[in-house]
C-alpha positions as CSV (number, residue, x, y, z in Angstrom):
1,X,97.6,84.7,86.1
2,X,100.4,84.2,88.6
3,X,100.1,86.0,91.8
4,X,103.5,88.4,90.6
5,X,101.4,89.0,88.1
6,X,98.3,90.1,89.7
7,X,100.8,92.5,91.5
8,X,101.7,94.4,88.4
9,X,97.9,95.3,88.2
10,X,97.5,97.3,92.1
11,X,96.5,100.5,92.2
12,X,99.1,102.7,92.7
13,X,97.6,106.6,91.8
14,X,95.4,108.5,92.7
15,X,94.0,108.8,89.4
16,X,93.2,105.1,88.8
17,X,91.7,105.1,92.5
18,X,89.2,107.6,91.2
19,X,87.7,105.2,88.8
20,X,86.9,102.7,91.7
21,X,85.8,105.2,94.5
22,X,84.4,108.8,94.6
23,X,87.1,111.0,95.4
24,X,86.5,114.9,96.1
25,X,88.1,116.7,92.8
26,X,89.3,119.4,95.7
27,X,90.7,116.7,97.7
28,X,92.6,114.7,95.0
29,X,95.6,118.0,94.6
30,X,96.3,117.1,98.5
31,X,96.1,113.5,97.9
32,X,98.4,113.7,94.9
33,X,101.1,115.2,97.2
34,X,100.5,112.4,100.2
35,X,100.8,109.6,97.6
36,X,104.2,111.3,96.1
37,X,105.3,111.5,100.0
38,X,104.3,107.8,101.1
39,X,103.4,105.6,97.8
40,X,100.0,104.1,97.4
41,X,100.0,100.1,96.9
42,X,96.4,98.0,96.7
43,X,95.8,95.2,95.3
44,X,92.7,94.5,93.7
45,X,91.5,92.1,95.9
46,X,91.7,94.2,98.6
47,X,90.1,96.8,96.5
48,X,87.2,95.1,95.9
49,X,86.4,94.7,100.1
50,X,85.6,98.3,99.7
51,X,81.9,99.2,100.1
52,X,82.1,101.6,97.2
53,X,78.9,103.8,98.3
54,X,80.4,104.2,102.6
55,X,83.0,107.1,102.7
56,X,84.3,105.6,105.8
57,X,84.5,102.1,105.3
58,X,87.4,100.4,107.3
59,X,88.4,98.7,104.8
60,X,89.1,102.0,102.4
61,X,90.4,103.8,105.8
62,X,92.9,101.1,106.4
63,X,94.7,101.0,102.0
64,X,93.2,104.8,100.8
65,X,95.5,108.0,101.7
66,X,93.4,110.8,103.1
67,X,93.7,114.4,104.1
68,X,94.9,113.7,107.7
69,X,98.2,112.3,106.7
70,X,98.7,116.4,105.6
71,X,99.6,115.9,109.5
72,X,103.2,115.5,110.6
73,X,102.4,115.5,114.4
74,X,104.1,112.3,116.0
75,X,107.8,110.2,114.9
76,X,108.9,108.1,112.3
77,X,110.4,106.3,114.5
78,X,108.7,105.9,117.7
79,X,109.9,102.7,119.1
80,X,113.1,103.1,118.6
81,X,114.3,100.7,116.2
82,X,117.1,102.4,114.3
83,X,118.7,102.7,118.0
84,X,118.5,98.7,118.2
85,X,120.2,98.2,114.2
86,X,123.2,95.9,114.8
87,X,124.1,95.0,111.1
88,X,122.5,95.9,107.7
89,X,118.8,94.6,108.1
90,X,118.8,93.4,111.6
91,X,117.9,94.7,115.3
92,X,118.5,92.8,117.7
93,X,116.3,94.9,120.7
94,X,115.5,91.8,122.6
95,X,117.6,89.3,124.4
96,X,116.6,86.5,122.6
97,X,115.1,87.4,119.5
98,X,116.4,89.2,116.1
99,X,114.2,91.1,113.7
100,X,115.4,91.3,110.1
101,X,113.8,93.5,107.8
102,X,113.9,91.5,104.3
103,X,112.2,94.3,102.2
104,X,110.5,97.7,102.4
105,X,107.3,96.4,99.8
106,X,103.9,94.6,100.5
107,X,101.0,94.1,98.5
108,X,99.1,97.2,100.1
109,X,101.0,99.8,101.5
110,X,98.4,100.3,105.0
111,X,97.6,103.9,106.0
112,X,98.7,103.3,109.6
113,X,102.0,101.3,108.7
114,X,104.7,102.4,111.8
115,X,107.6,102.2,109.0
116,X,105.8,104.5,107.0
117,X,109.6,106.1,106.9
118,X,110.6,102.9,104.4
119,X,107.7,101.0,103.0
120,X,107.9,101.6,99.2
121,X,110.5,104.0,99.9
122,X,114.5,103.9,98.8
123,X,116.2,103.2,102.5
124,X,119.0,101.6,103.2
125,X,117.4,99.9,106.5
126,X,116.6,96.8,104.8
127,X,119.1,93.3,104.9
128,X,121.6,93.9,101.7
129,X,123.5,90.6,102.2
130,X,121.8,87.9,104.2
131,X,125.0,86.0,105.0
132,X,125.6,89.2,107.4
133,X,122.4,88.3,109.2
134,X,123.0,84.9,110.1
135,X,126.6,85.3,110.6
136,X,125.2,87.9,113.5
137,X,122.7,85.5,114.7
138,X,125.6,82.5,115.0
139,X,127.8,84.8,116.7
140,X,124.6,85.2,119.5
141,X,123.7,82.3,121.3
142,X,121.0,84.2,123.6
143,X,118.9,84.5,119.8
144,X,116.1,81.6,120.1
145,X,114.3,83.1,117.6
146,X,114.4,85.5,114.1
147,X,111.4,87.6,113.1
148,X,111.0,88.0,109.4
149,X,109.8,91.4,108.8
150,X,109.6,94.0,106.4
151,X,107.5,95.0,104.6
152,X,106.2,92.2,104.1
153,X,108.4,89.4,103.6
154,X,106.3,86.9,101.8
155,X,106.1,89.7,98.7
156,X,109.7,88.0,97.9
157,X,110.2,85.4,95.5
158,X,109.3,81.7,97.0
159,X,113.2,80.7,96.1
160,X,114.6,83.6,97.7
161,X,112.6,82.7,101.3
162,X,113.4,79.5,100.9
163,X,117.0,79.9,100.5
164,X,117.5,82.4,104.1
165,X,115.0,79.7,106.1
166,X,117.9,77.2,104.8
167,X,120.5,79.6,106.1
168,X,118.4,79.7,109.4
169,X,117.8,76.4,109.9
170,X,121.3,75.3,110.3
171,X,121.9,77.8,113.5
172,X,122.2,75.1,116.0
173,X,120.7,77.5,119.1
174,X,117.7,79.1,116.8
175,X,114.4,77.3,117.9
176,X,111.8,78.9,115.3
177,X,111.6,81.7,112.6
178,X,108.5,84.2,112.8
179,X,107.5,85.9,109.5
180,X,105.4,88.8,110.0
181,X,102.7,89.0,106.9
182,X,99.5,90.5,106.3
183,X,99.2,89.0,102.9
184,X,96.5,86.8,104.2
185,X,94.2,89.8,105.1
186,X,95.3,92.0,101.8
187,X,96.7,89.7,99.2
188,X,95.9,85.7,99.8
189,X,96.2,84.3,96.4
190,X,100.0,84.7,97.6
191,X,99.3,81.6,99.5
192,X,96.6,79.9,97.4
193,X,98.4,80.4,94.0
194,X,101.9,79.2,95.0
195,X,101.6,75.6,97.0
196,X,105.5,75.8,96.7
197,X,105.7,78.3,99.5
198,X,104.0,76.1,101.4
199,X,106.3,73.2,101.0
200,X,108.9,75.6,102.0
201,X,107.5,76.1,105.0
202,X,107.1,72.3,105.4
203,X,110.3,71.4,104.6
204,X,111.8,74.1,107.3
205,X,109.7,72.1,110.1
206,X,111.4,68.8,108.8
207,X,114.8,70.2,109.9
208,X,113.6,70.4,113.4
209,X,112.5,74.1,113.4
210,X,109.2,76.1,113.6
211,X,107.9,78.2,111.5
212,X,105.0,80.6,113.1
213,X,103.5,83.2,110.4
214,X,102.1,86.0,112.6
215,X,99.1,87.7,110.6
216,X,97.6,90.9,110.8
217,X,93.6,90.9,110.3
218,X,92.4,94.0,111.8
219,X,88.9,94.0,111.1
220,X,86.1,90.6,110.6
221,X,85.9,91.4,106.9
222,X,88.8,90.8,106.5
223,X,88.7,87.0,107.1
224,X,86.8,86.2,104.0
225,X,86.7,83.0,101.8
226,X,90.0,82.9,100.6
227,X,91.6,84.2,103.4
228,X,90.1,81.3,105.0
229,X,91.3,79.3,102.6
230,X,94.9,80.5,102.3
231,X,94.8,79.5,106.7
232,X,93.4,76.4,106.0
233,X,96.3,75.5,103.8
234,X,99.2,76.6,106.4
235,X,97.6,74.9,109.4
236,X,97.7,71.8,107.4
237,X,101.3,72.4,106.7
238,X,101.9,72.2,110.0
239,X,102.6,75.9,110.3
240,X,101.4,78.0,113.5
241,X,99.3,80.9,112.4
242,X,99.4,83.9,115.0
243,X,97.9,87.4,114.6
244,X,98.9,90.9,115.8
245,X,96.3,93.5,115.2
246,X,96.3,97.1,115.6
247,X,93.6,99.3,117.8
248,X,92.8,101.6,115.2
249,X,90.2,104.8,115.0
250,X,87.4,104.7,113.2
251,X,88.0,100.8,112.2
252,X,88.2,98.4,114.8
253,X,87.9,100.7,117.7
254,X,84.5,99.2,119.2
255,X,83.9,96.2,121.2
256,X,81.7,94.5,118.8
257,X,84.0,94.5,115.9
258,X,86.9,93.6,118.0
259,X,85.0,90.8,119.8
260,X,84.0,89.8,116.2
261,X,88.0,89.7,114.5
262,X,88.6,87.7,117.5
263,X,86.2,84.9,117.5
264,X,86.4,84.6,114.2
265,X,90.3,83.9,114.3
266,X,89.8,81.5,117.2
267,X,87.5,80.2,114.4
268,X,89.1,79.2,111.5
269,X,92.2,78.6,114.0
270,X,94.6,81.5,114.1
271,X,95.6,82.3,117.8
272,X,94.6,85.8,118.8
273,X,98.7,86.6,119.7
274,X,99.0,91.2,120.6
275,X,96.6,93.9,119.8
276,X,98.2,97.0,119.7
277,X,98.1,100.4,120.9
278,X,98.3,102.8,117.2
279,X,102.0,104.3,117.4
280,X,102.3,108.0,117.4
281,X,103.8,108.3,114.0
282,X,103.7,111.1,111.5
283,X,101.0,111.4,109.1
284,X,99.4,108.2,111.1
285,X,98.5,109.9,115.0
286,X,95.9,111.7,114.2
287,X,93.7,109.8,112.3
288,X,94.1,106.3,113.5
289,X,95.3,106.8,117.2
290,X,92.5,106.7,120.2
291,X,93.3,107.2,123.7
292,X,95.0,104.9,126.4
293,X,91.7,104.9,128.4
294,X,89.7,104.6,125.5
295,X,91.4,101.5,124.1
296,X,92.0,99.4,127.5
297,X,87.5,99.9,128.1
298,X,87.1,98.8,124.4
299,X,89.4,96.3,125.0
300,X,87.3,94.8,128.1
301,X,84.0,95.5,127.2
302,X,85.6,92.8,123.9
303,X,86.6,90.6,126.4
304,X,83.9,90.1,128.6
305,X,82.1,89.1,125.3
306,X,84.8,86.4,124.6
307,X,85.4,82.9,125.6
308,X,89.0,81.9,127.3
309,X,90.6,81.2,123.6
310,X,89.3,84.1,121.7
311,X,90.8,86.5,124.9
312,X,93.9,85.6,125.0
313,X,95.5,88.7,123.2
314,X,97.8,91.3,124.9
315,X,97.0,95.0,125.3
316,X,100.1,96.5,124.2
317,X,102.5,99.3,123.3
318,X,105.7,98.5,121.6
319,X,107.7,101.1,123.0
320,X,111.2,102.7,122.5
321,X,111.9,101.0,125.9
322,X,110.2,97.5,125.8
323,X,106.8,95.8,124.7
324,X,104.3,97.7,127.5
325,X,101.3,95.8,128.4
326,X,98.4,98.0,129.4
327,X,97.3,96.5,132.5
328,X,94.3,98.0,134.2
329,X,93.1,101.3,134.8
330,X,91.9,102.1,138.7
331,X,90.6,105.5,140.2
332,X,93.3,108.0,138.3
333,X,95.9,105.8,137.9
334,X,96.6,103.4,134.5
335,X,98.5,100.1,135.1
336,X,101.7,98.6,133.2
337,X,104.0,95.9,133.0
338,X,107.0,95.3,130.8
339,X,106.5,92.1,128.5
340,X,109.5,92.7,127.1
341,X,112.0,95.5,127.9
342,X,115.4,96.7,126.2
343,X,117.0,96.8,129.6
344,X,117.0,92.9,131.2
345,X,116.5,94.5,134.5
346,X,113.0,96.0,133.7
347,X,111.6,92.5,132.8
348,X,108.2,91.8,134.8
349,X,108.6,95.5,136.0
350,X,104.8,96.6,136.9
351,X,104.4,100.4,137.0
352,X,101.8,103.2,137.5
353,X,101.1,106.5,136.2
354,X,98.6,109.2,136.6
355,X,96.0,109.0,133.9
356,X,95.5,112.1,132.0
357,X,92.9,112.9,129.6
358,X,93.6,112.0,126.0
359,X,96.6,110.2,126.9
360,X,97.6,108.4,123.7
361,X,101.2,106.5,124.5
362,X,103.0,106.1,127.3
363,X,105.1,109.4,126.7
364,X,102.2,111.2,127.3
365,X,101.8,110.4,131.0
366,X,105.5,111.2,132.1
367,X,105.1,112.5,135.8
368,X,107.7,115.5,136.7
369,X,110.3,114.0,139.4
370,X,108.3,111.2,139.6
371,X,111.7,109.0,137.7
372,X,110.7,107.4,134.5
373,X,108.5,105.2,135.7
374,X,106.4,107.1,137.5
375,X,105.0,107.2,141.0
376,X,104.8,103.1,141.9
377,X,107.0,101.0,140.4
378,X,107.1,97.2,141.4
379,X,110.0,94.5,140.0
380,X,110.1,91.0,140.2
381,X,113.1,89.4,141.7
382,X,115.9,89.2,139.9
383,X,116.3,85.5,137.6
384,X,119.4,85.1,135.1
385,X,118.7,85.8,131.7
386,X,117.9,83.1,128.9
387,X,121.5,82.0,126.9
């Protein structure tokens, strides 16, 4: 069976979930009315990570809608991206680097997604003609780089990515091409089953660019055999295998499970790349978001249990006004510094705020007259920008 095969047989309703896990007859009504909301996508693989008899496995927290997305606290859109939408499919919120948004499907449609407003949803955010995209990315010679997004981008047919990464590669000023997948964690017989996509990739690399696929394993079990395997394959390839994970309630939100993802990246050879802070979107804040303070002592107590490789990840926000790394936390004040930032002149800026009590984004800890920033605010001189 080919992999667009296997596709056609995910779990999509509620109905068919309920032969594979107890669901509440009371709940499934409410559950009915998320899925219609924000469709339900998992493939059977991922399915079958599920420890059936655990009601909150992290696993079936991460793929299966509950109750709490009933919840429309939060934003669809919370770090600003259709503020940052230049042509049809692409942002362009950073100096040097363009994010296109190739589709709104993936293999599992995740529980906490941040673009929960267009996965599996009609929209009209995502590229319609690619030959606007890299027209827009000639025309700027600051972009070193294009992130692949979606969705997930490796859900499209092998030709079809093969055919925009030979677009890409003949941009003269573009160094490397990101695509941001989690098939690896959810779906890897995307990988295993097609060696083609692989060659792909190869072949991109022979034209003198790089291709970095930036993961997303949130949790140790999700790194099993054939995940394994499916890394194995791209290292080998010559492909650079990154991974961005989520801080996420009631699934990775301890130090020994985070330690645990971690290592066993480093392990099988995946650099540990940005963890993130939840996003405060609707339907997603209340059940997967923790606290500022509660994530940055998590996120230490994991370090100190790490060697120098496995603790090289990021704390971070991505935040309407810039990629916000989460410092340090001192007496009553919580530390930040912009990693990346909309406006060139906040680069490097390190900044301060009060910490208050269930404090969940950075939003939450405005100070009244205190400027944005807050009270202490600190900038590195000022360099010229990159292009």
């Amino acid at each position: 069976m080919s992999w667009q095969e296997e596709l056609k047989r995910n779990i999509t309703t509620v109905e068919e979930l309920s032969r594979y896990l107890d669901i509440d007859p009371d709940e499934r009504r409410c559950l009915e009315e998320v899925v219609a909301r924000h469709p339900m996508n998992i493939t059977r693989y991922y399915l079958s990570l599920v420890e059936k008899d655990d009601p909150d496995d992290p696993i079936r927290r991460m793929a299966v809608p509950s109750l709490d997305e009933m919840d429309l606290d939060g934003s669809y859109d919370t770090s600003g991206e259709l503020d940052n939408v230049k042509v049809s499919g692409l942002q362009h919120k950073y100096l040097q680097t363009a994010l296109v948004l190739a589709t709104n499907r993936c293999p599992v449609y995740c529980r906490f997604c941040f673009r929960k407003r267009l996965v599996g949803l009609p929209t009209k955010e995502v590229a319609r003609r690619f030959r606007d995209v890299v027209d827009y990315v000639k025309a700027h010679g600051e972009i070193t780089n294009v992130l692949i997004s979606g969705g997930d981008p490796l859900i499209l047919p092998t030709g079809l990515l093969e055919g925009f990464l030979k677009e890409l590669s003949a941009v003269k000023h573009l160094q490397y091409v990101r695509i941001g997948t989690r098939v690896l964690a959810t779906f890897p017989q995307r990988i295993l089953d097609d060696p083609f996509l692989v060659e792909v990739f190869e072949e991109f690399s022979h034209r003198g660019k790089m291709v970095y696929l930036v993961t997303h394993f949130n949790h140790p079990r999700e790194l099993t055999r054939e995940a394994r395997e499916a890394v194995s394959r791209l290292l080998k390839s010559g492909v650079v295998v990154h991974n961005q994970a989520v801080l996420l309630k009631g699934v990775n939100d301890n130090s020994e499970t985070l330690s645990s993802l971690m290592q066993g990246l480093v392990g099988v050879g995946v650099v540990p790349y940005y963890l993130f802070q939840c996003r405060p979107v609707k339907r997603v804040k209340r059940r997967f978001q923790v606290t500022l303070e509660e994530g940055y002592w998590i996120v230490e107590e994991a370090k100190r249990r790490l060697d120098g490789l496995a603790k090289r990840f990021r704390y971070v926000m991505s935040h309407r006004t810039g990629k916000v790394e989460i410092v340090g936390i001192h007496g009553n004040r919580i530390y930040f510094k912009y990693h990346q930032a909309v406006d060139p002149y906040d680069m490097g800026l390190f900044f301060s705020r009060r910490l208050r009590a269930g404090a969940r984004w950075l939003d939450d800890l405005d100070e009244a007259g205190r400027g944005k920033l807050g009270l202490d605010a600190f900038r590195a001189p000022s360099i010229p920008c990159a292009g």
